[in-house]
VEXDREN-2710 file (C-alpha; in Angstrom, 1 decimal):
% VEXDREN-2710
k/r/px/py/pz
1/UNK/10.9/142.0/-131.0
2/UNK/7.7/141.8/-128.6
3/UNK/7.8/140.8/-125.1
4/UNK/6.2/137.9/-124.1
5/UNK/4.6/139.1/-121.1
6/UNK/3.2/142.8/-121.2
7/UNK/3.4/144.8/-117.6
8/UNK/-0.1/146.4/-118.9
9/UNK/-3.3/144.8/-119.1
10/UNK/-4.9/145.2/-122.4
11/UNK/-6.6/148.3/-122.7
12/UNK/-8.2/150.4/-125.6
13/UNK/-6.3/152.9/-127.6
14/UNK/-7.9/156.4/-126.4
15/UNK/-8.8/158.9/-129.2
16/UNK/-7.1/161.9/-129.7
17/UNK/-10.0/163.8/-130.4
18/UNK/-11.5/166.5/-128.0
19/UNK/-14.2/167.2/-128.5
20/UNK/-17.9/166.6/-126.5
21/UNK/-21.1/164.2/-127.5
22/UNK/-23.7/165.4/-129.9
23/UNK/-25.9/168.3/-128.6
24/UNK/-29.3/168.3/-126.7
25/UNK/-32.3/170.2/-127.0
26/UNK/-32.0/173.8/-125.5
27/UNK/-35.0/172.8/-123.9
28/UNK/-33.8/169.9/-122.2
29/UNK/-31.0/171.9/-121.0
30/UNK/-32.6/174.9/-119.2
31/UNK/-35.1/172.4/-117.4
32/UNK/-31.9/170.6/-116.1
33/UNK/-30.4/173.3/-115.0
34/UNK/-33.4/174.5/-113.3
35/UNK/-34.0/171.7/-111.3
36/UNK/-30.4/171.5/-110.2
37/UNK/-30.9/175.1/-109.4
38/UNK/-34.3/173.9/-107.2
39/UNK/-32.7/171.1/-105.9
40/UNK/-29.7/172.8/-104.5
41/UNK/-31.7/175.5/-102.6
42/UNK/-30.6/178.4/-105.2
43/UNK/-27.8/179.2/-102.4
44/UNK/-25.4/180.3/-104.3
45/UNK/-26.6/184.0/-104.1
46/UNK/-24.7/184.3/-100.8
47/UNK/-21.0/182.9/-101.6
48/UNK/-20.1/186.1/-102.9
49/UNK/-21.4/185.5/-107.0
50/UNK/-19.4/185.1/-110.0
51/UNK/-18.6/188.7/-110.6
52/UNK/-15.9/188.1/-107.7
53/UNK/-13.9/185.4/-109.3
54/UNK/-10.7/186.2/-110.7
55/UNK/-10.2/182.4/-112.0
56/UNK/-11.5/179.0/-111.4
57/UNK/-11.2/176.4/-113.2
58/UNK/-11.9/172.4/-113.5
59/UNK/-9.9/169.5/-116.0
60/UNK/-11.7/165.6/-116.2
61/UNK/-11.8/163.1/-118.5
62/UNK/-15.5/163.6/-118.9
63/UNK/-17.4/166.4/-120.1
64/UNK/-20.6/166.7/-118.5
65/UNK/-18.9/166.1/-115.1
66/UNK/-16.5/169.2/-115.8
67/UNK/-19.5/171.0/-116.7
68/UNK/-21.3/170.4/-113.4
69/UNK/-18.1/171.6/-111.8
70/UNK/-17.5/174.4/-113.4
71/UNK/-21.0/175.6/-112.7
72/UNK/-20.2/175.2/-109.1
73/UNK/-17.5/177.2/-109.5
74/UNK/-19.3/180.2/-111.0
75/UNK/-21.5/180.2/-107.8
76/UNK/-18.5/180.9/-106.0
77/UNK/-18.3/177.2/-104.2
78/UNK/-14.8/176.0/-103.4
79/UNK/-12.6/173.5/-105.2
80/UNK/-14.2/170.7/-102.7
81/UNK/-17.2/171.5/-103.7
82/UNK/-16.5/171.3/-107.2
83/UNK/-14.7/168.4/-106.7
84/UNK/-17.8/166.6/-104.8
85/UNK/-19.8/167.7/-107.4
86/UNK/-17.8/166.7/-110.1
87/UNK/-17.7/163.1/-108.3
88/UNK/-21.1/162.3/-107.8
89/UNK/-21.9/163.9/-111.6
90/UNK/-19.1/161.1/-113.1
91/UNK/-21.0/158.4/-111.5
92/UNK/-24.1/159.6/-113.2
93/UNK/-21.8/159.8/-116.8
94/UNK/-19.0/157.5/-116.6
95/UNK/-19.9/155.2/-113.9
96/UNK/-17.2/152.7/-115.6
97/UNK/-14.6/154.3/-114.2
98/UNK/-16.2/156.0/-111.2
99/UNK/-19.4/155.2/-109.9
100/UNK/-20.7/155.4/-106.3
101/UNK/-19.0/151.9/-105.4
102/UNK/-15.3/153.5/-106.4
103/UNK/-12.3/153.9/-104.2
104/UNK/-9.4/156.3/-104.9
105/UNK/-7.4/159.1/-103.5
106/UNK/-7.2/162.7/-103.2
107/UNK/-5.2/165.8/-102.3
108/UNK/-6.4/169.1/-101.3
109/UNK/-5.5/172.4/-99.8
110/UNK/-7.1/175.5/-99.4
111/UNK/-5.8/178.8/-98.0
112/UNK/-7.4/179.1/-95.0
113/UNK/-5.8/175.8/-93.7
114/UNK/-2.1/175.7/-94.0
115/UNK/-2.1/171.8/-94.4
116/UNK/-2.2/169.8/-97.7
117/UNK/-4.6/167.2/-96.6
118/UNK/-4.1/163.6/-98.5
119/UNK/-7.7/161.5/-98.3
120/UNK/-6.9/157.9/-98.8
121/UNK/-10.1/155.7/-99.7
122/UNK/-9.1/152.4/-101.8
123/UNK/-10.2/150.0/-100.7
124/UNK/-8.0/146.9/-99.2
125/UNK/-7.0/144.0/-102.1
126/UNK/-9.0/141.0/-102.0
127/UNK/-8.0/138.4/-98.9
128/UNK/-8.8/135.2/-100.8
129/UNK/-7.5/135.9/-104.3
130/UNK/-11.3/135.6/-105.6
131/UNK/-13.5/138.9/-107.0
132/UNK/-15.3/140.2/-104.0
133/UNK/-16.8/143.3/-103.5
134/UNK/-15.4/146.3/-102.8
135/UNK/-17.4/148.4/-100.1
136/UNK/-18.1/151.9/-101.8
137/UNK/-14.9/154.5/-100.6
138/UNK/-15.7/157.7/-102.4
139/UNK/-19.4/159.1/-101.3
140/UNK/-17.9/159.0/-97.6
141/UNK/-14.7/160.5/-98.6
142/UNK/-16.3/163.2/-100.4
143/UNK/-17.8/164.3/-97.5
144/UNK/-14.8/164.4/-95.4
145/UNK/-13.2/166.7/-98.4
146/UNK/-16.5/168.4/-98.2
147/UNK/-16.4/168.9/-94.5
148/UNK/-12.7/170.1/-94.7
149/UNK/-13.3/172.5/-97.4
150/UNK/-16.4/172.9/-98.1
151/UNK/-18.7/176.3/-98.4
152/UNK/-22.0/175.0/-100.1
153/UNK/-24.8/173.2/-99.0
154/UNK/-24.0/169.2/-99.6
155/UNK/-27.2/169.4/-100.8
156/UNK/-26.2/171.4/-103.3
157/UNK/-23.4/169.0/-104.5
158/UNK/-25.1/166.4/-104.7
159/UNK/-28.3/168.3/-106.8
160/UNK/-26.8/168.3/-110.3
161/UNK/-25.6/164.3/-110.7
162/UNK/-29.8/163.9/-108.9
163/UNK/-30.8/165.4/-112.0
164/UNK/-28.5/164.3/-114.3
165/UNK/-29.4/160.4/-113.4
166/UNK/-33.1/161.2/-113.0
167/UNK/-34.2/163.3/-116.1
168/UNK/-31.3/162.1/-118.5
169/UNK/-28.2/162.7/-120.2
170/UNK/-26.8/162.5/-123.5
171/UNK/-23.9/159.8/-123.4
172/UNK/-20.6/161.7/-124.1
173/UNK/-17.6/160.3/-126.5
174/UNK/-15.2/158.8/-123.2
175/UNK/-18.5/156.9/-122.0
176/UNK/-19.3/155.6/-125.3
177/UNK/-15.7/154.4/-125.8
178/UNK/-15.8/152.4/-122.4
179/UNK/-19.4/151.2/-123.2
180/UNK/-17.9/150.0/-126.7
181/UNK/-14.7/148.5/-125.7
182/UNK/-16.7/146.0/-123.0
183/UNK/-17.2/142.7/-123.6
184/UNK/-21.1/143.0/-125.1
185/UNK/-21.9/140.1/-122.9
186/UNK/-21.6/142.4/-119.5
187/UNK/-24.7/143.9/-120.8
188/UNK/-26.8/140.9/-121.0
189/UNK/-28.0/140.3/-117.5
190/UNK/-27.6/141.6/-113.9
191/UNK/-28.8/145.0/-114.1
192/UNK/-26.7/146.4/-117.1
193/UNK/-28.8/146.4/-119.4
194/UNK/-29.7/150.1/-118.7
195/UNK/-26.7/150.8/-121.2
196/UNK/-27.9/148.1/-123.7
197/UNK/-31.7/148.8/-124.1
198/UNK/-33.2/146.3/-126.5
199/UNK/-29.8/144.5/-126.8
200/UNK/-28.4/147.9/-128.4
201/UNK/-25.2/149.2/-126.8
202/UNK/-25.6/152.9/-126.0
203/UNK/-23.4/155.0/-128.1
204/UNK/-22.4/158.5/-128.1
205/UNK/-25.6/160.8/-128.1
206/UNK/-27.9/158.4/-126.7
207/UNK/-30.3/159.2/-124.2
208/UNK/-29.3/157.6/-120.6
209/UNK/-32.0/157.8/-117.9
210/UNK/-31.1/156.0/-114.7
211/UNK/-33.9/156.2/-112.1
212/UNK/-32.8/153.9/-109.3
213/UNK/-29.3/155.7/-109.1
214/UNK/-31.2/159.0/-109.1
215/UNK/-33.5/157.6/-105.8
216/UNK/-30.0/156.4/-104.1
217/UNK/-28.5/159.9/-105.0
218/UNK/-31.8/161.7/-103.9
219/UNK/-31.3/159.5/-100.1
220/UNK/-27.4/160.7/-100.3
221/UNK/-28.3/164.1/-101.0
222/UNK/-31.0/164.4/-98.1
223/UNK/-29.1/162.0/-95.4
224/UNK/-25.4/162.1/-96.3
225/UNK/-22.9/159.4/-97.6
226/UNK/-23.4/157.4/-94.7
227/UNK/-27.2/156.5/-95.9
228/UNK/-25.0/153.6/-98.2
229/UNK/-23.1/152.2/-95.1
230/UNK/-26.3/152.0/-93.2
231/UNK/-30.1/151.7/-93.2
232/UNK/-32.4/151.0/-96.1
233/UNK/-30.4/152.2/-99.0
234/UNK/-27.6/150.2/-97.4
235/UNK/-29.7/147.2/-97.4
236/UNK/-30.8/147.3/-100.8
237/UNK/-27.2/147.6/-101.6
238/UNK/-26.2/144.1/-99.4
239/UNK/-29.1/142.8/-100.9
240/UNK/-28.5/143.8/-104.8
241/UNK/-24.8/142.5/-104.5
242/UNK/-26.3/139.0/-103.0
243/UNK/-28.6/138.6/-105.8
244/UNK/-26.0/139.2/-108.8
245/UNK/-23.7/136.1/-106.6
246/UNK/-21.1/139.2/-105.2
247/UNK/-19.9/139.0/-101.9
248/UNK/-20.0/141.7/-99.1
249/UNK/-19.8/141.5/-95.0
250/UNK/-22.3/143.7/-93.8
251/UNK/-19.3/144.6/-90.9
252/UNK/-17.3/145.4/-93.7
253/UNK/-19.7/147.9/-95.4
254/UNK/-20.6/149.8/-92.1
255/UNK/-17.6/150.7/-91.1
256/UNK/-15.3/151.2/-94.2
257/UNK/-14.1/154.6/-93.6
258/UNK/-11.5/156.9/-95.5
259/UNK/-7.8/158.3/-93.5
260/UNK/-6.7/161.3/-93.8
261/UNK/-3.0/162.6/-93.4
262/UNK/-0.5/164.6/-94.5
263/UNK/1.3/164.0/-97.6
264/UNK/4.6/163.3/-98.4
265/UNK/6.0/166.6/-99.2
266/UNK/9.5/167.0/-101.2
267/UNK/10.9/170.7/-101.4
268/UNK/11.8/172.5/-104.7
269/UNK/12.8/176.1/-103.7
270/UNK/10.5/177.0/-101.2
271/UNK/7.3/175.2/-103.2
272/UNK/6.1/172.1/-101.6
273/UNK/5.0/169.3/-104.0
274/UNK/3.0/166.8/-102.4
275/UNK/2.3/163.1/-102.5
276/UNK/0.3/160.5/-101.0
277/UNK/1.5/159.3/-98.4
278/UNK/0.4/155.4/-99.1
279/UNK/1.9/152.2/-100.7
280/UNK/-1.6/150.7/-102.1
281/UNK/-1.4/154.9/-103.8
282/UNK/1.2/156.0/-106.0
283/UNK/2.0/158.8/-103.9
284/UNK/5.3/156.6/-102.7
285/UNK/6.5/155.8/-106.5
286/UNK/6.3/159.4/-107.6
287/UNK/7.9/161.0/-104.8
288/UNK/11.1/158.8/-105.2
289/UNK/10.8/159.5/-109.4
290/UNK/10.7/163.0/-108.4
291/UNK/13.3/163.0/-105.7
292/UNK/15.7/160.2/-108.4
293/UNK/15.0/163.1/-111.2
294/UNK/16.1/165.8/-109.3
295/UNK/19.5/164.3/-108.6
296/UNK/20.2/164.0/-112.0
297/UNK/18.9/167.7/-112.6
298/UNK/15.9/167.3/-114.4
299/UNK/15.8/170.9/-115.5
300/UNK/19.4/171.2/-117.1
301/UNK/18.9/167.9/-119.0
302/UNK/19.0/168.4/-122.6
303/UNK/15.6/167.4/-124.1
304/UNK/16.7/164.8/-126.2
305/UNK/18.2/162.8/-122.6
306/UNK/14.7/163.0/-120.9
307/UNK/12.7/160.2/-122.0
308/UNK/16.2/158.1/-121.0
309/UNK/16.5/160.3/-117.6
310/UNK/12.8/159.1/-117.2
311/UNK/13.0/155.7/-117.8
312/UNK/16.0/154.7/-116.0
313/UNK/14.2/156.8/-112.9
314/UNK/11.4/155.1/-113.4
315/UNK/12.8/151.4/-113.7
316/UNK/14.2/152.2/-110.6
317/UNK/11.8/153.4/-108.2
318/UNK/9.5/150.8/-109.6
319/UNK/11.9/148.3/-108.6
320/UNK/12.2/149.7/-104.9
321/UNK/8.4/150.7/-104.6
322/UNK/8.2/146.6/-104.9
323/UNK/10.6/145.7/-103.1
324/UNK/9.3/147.8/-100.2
325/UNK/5.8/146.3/-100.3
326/UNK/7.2/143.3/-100.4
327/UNK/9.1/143.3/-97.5
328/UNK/6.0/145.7/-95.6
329/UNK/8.7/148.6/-95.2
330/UNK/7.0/151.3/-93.6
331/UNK/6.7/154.7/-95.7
332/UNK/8.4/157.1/-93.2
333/UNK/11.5/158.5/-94.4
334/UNK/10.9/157.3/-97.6
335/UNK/12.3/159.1/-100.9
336/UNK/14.4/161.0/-98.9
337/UNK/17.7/162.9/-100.9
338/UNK/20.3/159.6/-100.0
339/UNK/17.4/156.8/-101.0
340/UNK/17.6/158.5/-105.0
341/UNK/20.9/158.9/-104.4
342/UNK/21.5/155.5/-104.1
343/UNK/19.2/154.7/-106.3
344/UNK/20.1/156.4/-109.3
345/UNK/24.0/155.9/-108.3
346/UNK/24.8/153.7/-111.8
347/UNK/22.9/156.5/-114.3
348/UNK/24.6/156.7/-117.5
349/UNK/23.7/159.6/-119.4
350/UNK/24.2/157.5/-123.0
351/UNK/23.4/154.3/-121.7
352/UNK/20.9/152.4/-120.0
353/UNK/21.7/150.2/-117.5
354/UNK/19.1/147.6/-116.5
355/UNK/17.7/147.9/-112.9
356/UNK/19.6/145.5/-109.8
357/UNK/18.5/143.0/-108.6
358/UNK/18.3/144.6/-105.3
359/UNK/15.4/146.7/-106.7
360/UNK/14.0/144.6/-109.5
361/UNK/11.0/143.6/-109.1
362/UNK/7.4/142.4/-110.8
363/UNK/4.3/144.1/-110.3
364/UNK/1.8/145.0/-113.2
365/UNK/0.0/148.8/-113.8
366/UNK/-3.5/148.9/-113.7
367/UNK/-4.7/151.1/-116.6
368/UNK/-8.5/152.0/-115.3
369/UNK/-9.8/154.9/-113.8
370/UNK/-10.3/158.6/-114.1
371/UNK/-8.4/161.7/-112.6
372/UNK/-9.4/165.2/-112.6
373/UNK/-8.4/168.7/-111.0
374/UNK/-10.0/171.4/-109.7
375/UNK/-9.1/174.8/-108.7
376/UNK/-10.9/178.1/-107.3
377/UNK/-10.2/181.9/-107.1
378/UNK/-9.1/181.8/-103.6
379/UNK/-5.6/179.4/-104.4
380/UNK/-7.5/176.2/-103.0
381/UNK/-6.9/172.8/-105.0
382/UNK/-8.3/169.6/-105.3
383/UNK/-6.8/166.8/-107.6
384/UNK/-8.2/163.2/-106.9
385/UNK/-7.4/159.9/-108.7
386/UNK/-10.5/157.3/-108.7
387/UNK/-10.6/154.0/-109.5
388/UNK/-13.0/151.0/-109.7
389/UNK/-10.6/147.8/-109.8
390/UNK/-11.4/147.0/-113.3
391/UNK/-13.8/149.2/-116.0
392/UNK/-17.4/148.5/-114.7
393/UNK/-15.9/147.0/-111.4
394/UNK/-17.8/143.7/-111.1
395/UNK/-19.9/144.3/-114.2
396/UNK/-23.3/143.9/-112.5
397/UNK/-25.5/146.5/-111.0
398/UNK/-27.0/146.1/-107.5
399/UNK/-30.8/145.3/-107.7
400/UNK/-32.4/148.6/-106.6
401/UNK/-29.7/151.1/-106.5
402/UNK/-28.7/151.6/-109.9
403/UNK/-25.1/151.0/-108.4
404/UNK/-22.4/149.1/-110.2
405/UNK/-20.1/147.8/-107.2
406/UNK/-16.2/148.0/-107.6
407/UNK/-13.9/145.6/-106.8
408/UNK/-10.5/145.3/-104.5
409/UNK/-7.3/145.7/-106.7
410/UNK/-5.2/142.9/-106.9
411/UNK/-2.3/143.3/-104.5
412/UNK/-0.1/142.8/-107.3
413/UNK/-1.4/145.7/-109.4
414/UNK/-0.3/149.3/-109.3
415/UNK/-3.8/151.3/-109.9
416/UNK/-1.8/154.2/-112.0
417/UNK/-5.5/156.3/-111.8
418/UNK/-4.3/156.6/-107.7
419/UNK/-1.4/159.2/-108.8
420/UNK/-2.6/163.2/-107.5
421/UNK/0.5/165.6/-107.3
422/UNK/-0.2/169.1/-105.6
423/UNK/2.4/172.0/-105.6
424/UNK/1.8/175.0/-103.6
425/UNK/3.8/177.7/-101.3
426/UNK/3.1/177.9/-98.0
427/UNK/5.3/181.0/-97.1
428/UNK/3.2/183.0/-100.1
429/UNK/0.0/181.0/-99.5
430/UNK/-0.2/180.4/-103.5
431/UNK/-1.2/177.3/-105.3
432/UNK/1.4/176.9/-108.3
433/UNK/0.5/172.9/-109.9
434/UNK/-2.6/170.0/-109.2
435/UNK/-2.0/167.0/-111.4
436/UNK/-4.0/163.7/-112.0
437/UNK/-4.2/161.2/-114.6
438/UNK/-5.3/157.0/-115.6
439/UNK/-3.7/155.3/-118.2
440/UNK/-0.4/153.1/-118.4
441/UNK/1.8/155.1/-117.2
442/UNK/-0.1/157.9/-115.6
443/UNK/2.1/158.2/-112.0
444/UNK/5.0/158.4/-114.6
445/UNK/3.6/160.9/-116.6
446/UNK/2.1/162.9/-114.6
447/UNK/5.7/163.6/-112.2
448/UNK/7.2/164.7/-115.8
449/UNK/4.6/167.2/-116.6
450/UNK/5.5/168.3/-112.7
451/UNK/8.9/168.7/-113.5
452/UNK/9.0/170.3/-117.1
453/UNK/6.4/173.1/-115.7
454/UNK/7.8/173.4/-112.4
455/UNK/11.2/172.6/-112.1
456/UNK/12.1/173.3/-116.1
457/UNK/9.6/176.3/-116.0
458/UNK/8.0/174.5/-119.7
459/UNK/4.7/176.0/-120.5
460/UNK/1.8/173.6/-119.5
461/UNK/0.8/173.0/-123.0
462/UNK/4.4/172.0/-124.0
463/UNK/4.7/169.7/-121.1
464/UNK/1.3/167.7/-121.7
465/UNK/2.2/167.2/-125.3
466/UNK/5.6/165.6/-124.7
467/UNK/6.3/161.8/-125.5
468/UNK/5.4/160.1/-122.6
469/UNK/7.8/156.8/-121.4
470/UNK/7.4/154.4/-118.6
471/UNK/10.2/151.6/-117.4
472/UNK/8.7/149.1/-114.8
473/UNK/12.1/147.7/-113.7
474/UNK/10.8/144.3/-114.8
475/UNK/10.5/143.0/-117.7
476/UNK/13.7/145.2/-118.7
477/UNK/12.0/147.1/-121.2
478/UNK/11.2/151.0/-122.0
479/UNK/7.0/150.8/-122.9
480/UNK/6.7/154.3/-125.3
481/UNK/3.3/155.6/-125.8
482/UNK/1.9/154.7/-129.7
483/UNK/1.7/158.3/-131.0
484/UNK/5.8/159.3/-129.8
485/UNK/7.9/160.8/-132.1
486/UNK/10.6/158.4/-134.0
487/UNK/13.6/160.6/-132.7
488/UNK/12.6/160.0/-129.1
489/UNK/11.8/156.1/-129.9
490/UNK/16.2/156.1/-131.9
491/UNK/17.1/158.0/-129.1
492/UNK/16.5/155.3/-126.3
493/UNK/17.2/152.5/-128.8
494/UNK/20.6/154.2/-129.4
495/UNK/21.0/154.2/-125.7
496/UNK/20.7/150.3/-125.4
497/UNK/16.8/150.4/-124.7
498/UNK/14.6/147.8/-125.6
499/UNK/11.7/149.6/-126.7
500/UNK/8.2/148.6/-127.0
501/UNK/4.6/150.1/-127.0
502/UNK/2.3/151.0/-124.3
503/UNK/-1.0/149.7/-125.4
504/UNK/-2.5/153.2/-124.9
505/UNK/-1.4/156.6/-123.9
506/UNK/-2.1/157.6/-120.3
507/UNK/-4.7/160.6/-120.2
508/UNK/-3.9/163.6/-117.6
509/UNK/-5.6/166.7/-116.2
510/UNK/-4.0/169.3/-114.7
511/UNK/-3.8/173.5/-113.6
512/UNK/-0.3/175.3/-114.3
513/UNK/-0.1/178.8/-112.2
514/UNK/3.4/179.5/-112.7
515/UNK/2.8/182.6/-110.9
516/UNK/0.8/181.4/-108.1
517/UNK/-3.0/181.4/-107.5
518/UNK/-4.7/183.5/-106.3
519/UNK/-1.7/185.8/-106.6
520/UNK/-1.7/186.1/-110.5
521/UNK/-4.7/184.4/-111.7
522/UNK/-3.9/185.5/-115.1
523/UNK/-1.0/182.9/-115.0
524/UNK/-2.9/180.2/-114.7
525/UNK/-3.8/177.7/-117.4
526/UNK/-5.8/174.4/-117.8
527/UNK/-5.3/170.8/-119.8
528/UNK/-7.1/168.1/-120.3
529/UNK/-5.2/166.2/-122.1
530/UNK/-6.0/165.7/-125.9
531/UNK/-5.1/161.9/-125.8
532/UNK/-8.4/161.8/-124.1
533/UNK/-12.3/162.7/-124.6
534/UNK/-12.3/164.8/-121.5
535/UNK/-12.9/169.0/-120.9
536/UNK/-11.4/171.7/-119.6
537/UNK/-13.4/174.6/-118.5
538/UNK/-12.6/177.9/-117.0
539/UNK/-14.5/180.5/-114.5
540/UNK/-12.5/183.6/-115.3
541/UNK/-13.8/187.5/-114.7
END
């Protein structure tokens, strides 16, 4: 029986092929390379070389980003430098999902600075109810992760998406699927038709040149991130947005910054796993999954209870995450060991048992966005979750800029790209788990791949390729992704379940160093995930 009312928006079924966009001309690829390398100063000579990496390593949903990251990597920069460059690459390849009007959230920690910082830039939900304009969150809070973290040049961050936007890329399969699944009308007018020359939809392998984002990246790369918050490119922005009928106070624009603070931070052992510390994040949801999960022993629960173990968690914490926004709760103390306690008080191991309705509550997932993960040879991590309120964010681009604004969430609507997770040890200094994902589901998902590799001690690979559940307290219903097994699909049904379909998987990236990086490099291993089109690539001497 189908629900009336689906929790999910529609989305597309992802792929399940891994695999990159056609090739390009060797050519074409050593004189993008080169002018990244002139752009960016050729500075990597004195960050030590690539001979001196014992692992790095980089997971995304989209290839050519990866790519750009994974080169930064090999020129010894940090993980926030292969994070910024990842960034400002994705809005040069997948600008759907992330372009330079996107919000989102990150988590980072490197070994020189005993804090896990948590960057929080999404921006606020709309205060009228009608599709405004989001002011761009991500180019500033790159540079805070940049300034934290950082040992390049930003110049040299920013070089490779400059050249990427200005001389051309080959579209790749996860921007071709976006491009595809759009309404074909989005292309017709304000600005978009730079992915529809001639009325034609791009597809994979098609040349994509976009010159005006390349001069608005070329300004970011020589002034900074605040060059779109103020002065000329700023006004071209206001301007752009004005002429396609979007809405954005100048105010508003200029002083839009992200906050930084320290995560929520649950113990297992003496790792710390870390959360963001927001409601409008999922950092809240997923520590109380984790903290509910842990009380009913996660680890020692037999394999063929876990997608029921998950799903009544879930129900539950989804229930109380509403509830507390609801009622503006504030987040300290929250997911503490007597809250799951509480919470997860009525678990039956055979049966479900539908959430109260203390905690039940409505609020819908929002399936767009990207996620991705980086790591470097000297234990620091970066996992960020980005986000641009809908694919294509308000589907026009802004005259001048070659940027496609984003737009505020709805406050009712859980972004599930917003989900990071970071584990590390501070007593060793070792990095040991970064996690990220988008999808229905994602925050769900990407705590259980936390718990099988950490707290079950499940290879990575094992743990990504598990059946995948989510419960959203309300409608009472357990959403399985399409591709799940039948025994996991009887195994809830025979628990009382009412089981239905998530309308696509949730795609995840993470890093697995059971052993601790930089302790054992060798331990380490990356996924991204093969529901998705994205790339994992490793720096490894």
């Amino acid at each position: 029986m189908r629900l009336s009312k689906s929790p999910f928006p529609s989305v597309h079924a992802a792929r399940s092929v891994h695999t990159l966009g056609k090739g390009r001309s060797r050519v074409r690829q050593c004189s993008l390379a080169a002018l990244a390398l002139l752009l960016s100063g050729c500075a990597a000579a004195n960050m030590g070389g690539e001979d001196e990496i014992p692992f790095a390593g980089v997971a995304a949903d989209e290839p050519r980003a990866a790519q750009v990251a994974r080169n930064v990597l090999a020129q010894g920069g940090s993980a926030a430098d292969a994070a910024v460059a990842l960034y400002f690459a994705l809005t040069v390849t997948r600008p759907s999902q992330a372009s330079l009007g996107a919000g989102g959230t990150c988590l980072a920690w490197d070994a020189r600075d005993p804090t896990i910082r948590a960057i929080n830039f999404k921006q606020p939900p709309s205060a009228t109810g009608q599709p405004e304009v989001a002011p761009p969150g991500a180019p500033r809070a790159m540079a805070v992760l940049h300034g934290l973290h950082g040992r390049q040049r930003w110049s040299q961050v920013v070089a490779p998406a400059e050249a990427l936007a200005r001389f051309g890329h080959r579209v790749s399969r996860a921007f071709a699927t976006d491009l595809a699944e759009a309404d074909p009308r989005l292309f017709a007018s304000g600005g978009m038709g730079v992915f529809a020359p001639g009325g034609q939809v791009l597809g994979e392998g098609a040349e994509l040149v976009q010159p005006d984002l390349a001069a608005t990246l070329t300004t970011i790369r020589t002034d900074g991130a605040t060059a779109l918050h103020d002065g000329p490119v700023a006004d071209r922005l206001l301007s752009g947005i004005a002429r396609f009928g979007g809405r954005l106070d100048r105010t508003e624009l200029a002083s839009f910054a992200p906050r930084v603070d320290e995560p929520i931070v649950k113990r297992l052992g003496s790792t710390r796993v870390a959360f963001t510390p927001w409601f409008e994040t999922q950092g809240p949801y997923q520590a109380l999954l984790w903290e509910a999960m842990a009380r009913r022993s996660f680890s020692g629960t037999g394999e063929g209870e876990r997608p029921h173990l998950v799903a009544e968690a879930a129900g539950r914490a989804h229930g109380a995450l509403a509830a507390a926004m609801a009622s503006s709760e504030p987040v300290a103390g929250w997911a503490s060991e007597s809250q799951a306690a509480e919470l997860m008080a009525g678990y039956r191991p055979d049966r479900h048992t539908a959430p109260s309705a203390a905690v039940a509550a409505s609020r819908r997932g929002g399936p767009a966005g990207t996620g991705f993960v980086v790591a470097d040879g000297r234990g620091g991590g970066v996992a960020c979750g980005l986000t641009m309120g809908r694919p294509f964010g308000a589907g026009r681009v802004a005259e001048g800029t070659g940027v496609i604004p984003a737009i505020p969430s709805d406050a009712a609507v859980d972004d599930d790209a917003l989900s990071p997770m970071l584990a590390m040890n501070p007593n060793s200094n070792v990095l040991f788990f970064l996690g990220a994902g988008s999808g229905p589901g994602a925050a769900t998902a990407i705590v259980e791949v936390a718990a099988r590799v950490l707290a079950a001690e499940q290879p990575l690979g094992d743990a990504m390729a598990a059946a995948r559940v989510e419960h959203r307290g309300v409608p009472d219903a357990t959403f399985v992704e399409p591709a799940a097994v039948d025994a996991v699909r009887t195994g809830l049904e025979g628990r009382g379940h009412r089981v239905e379909r998530l309308p696509a998987p949730s795609v995840l990236n993470a890093v697995s160093c059971p052993e601790g990086l930089p302790r054992s490099p060798d331990s380490c291993v990356l996924a991204a995930d093969k529901r998705g089109f994205g790339l994992d690539a490793v720096v490894r001497r």
